[in-house]
N, C-alpha and C positions, 0 to 999 in steps of 0.2 A: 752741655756747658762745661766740656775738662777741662777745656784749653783754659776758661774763665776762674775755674775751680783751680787750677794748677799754679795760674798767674797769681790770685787771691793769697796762697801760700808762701810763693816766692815772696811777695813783696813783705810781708809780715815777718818770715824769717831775714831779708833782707834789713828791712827795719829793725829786727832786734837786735840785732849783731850794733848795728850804725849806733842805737841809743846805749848799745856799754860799751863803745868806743869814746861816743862823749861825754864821759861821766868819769874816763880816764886821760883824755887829751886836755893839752893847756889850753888857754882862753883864745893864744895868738893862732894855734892850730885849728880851733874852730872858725873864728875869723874868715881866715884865710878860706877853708870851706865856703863860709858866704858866698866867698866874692867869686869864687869859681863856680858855683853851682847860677849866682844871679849871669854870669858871664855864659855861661853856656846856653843858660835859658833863655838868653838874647839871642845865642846864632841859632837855635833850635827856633826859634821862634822865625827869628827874619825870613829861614830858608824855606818854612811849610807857607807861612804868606807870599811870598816870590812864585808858588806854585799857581796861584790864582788867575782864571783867566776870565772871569769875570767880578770884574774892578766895580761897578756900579751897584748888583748884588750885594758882594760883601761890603761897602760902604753901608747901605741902607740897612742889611742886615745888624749890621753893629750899631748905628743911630737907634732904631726901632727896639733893637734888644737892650738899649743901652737903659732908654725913657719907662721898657717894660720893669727892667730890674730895679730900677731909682723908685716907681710908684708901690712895688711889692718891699723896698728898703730890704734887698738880699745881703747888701754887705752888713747890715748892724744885726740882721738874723742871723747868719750866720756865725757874728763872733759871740752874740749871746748864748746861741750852742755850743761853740768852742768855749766858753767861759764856765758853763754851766758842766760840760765836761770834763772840763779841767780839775775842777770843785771836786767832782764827783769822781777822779781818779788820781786826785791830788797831783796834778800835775804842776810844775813851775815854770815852766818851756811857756817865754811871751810870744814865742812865735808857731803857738800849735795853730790855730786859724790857717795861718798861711803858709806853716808848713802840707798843713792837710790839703789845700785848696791848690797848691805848689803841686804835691806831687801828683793829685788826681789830674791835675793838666797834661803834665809830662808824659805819665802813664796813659792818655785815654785820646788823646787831641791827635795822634799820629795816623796817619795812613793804615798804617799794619794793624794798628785796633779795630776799626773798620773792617777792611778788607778780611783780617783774620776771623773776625767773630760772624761776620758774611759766609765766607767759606765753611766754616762749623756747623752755622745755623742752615746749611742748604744740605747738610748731607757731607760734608766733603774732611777732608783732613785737620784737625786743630793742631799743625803742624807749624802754622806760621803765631799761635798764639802761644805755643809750646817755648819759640825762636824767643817770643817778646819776654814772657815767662821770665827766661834767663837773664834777660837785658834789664827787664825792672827789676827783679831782686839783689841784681847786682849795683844799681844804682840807686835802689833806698837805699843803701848801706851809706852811702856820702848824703843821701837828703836826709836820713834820719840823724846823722851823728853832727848833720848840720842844722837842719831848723825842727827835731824832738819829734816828740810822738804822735803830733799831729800828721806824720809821716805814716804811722802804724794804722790811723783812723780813717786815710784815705781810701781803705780796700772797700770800706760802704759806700761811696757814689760809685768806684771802680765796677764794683759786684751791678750795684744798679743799671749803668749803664751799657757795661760791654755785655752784660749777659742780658739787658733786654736789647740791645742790637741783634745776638746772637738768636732770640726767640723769635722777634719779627721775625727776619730772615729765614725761619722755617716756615714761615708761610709766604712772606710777601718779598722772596730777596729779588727777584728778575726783575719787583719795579722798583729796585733802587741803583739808578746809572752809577755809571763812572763820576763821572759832573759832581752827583754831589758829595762824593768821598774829597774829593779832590778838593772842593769849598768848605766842606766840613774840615778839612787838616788848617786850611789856607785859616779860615774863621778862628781856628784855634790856635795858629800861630800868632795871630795879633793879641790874641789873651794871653801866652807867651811872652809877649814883646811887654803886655802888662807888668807881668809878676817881674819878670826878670827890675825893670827898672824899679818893683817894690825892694825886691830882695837889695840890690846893691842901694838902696835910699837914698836915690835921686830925686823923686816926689813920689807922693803917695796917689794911688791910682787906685777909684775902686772897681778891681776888677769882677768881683762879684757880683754888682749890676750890671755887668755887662755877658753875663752867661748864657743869659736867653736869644744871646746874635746866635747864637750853634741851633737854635731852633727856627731860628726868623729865617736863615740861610738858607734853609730848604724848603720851608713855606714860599719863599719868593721864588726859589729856581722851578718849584712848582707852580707855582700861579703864572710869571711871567718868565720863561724858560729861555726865551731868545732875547729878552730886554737886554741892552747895556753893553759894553765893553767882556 
């Protein structure tokens, strides 16, 4: 897990850099951050769902995940953790929730996260997590100096996830196709499309009951593989 160990770092130094930058930028310069990081998170988002070649899948997938998230109530757990963290490291950032939940998107919904912690966990080079490494630390530095430290607290799903993709993958990588990276980015670009219209506060969208479509996705492309579009 270095690639995961190494990326874990970068973003943390990435992040701290970003929170004493806004602690010393004006209010208009943070702003403006918003609206470029929610703008980005929009084309970032549109282009990994454009990738999808099965349109019926990820439809159902995100219904199914949507109704699983809404019964488990993810989004009010999680700000009660964000709250409750906040408390407990006296934070004043109203936007650590969704800073946190912002950047673990950004950082983990992409193709290369996949693909690269696949490659690691098989044996092979963490050359292409090494690539991403550099790419996240340099861009918590604008998420962190834009939506606070919940930017810094992101490295724990981060860790969770990409390094247990990377340990499966030592045992079971050959049965994970092409297909479902592919619907795995696509699925995480509509949660993308989420944040982004959170961040610029267009409407409020709970995208955190909607987490479990990244599970539902590949349960369906496994059960019914040829269904759909």
């Amino acid at each position: 897990m270095t690639g995961t160990i190494v990326n874990v770092i970068a973003v943390l130094a990435g992040g701290t850099v970003g929170l004493l930058l806004n602690k010393k930028l004006p209010e208009r310069f943070i702003r403006i951050f918003f609206q470029v990081i929610g703008l980005f998170t929009l084309f970032l988002g549109f282009s990994m769902a454009m990738e999808t070649t099965h349109v019926l899948h990820l439809i159902m997938a995100l219904i199914s995940g949507a109704v699983i998230g809404e019964l488990l109530h993810l989004e009010r757990s999680m700000e009660r953790f964000g709250e409750k963290v906040k408390a407990r490291f006296r934070f004043g950032n109203e936007k650590f929730t969704e800073g946190m939940l912002t950047a673990f998107l950004l950082y983990c919904m992409g193709s290369l996260t996949i693909l690269g912690a696949i490659e690691e966990g098989m044996g092979g080079s963490p050359k292409l997590l090494l690539i991403k490494s550099l790419m996240d630390g340099v861009s918590s530095i604008a998420l962190a100096s834009g939506l606070g430290a919940g930017v810094l607290f992101s490295v724990v799903p981060l860790l969770v996830y990409q390094g247990g993709i990377t340990l499966l993958a030592s045992g079971f990588g050959e049965f994970f196709p092409e297909i479902m990276i592919t619907e795995l980015s696509a699925t995480g670009g509509i949660l993308l499309i989420g944040l982004g219209i959170n961040i610029l506060e267009i409407k409020k969208i709970n995208v955190m009951n909607m987490l479990p479509a990244l599970l539902m996705i590949v349960i369906l492309l496994w059960l019914i593989p040829d269904f759909g579009l």
